[in-house]
N, C-alpha and C positions, 0 to 999 in steps of 0.2 A: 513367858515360857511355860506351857504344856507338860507336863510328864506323864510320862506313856506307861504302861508296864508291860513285860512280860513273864509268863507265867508257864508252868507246866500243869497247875490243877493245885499243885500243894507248895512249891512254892515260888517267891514273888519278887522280882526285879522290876524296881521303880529306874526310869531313866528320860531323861530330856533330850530327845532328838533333837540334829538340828534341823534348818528351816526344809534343806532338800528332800526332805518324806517322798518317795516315791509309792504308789499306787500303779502296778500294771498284769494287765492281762495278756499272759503269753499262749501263743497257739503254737501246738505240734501239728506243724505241717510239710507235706512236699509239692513241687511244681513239677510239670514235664510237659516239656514241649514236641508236639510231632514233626514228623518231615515237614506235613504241609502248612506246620502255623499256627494248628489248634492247640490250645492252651490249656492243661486237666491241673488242678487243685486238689489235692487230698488232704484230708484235715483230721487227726488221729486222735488228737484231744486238746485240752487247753489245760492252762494252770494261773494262779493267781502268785502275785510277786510282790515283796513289799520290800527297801533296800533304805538304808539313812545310818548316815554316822552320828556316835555320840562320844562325849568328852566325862572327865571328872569319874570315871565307873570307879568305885575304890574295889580293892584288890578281894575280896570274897565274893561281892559280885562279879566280877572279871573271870573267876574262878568257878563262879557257877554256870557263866553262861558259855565259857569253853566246857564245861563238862558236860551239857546239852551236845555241842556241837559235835564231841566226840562221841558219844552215845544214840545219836539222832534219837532226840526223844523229840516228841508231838510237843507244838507251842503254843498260846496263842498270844497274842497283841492286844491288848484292850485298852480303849482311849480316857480321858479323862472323867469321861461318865458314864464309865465302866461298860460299854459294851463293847462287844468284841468284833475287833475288825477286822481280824485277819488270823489264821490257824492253819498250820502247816509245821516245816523242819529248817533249822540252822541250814543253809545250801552254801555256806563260803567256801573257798576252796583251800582255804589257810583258815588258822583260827582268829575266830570271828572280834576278838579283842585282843590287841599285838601291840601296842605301843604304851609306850610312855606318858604323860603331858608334862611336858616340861615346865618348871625346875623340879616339878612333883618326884618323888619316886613310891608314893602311894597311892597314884591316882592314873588310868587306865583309859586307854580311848581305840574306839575303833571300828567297825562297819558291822551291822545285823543285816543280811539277807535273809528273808522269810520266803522260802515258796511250798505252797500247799500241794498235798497229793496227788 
């Protein structure tokens, strides 16, 4: 098991994602088709996406990383040898650690979306 962090700059959430780490690149785009067939593509910009659940968060960190989410502050992601993989904002649409882990009631689990500017 890997642990991952995240960070604002000053301070530091260590965390073990699990296996389904996503990495993706999302396009902002439209299609439009004419009468006769032809096919036009518009493409407005892109962004980068990172998405993985984790388990075991104890309650300070749970509490720091909802208060990124509600603040949208700037993130980034840095992997086990410390460079940085990915740098963007909290993008869940609920907060981003919501649960329980059962039998625990001090331990926190639940989905980081990362997407960048």
């Amino acid at each position: 098991m890997s642990y991952w962090t995240l960070t604002d700059g000053t301070n530091v959430v260590s965390m073990a994602p699990h296996w389904g780490l996503e990495f993706d690149d999302k396009k902002v785009e439209t299609t439009h088709r004419t009468r006769d067939g032809s096919l036009f593509k518009y493409r407005w910009g892109g962004y980068k996406r990172t998405k993985f659940d984790i388990d075991f968060v104890n309650s300070s960190d749970a509490a720091r990383i909802n208060s990124w989410w509600m603040a949208n502050t700037p993130l980034k992601l840095v992997n086990p040898s410390s460079v940085v993989v990915h740098s963007g904002y909290l993008m869940n649409s609920s907060l981003p650690i919501n649960k329980y882990v059962e039998p625990y009631t001090d331990e926190f689990s639940g989905t980081i979306e990362l997407e960048s500017a």
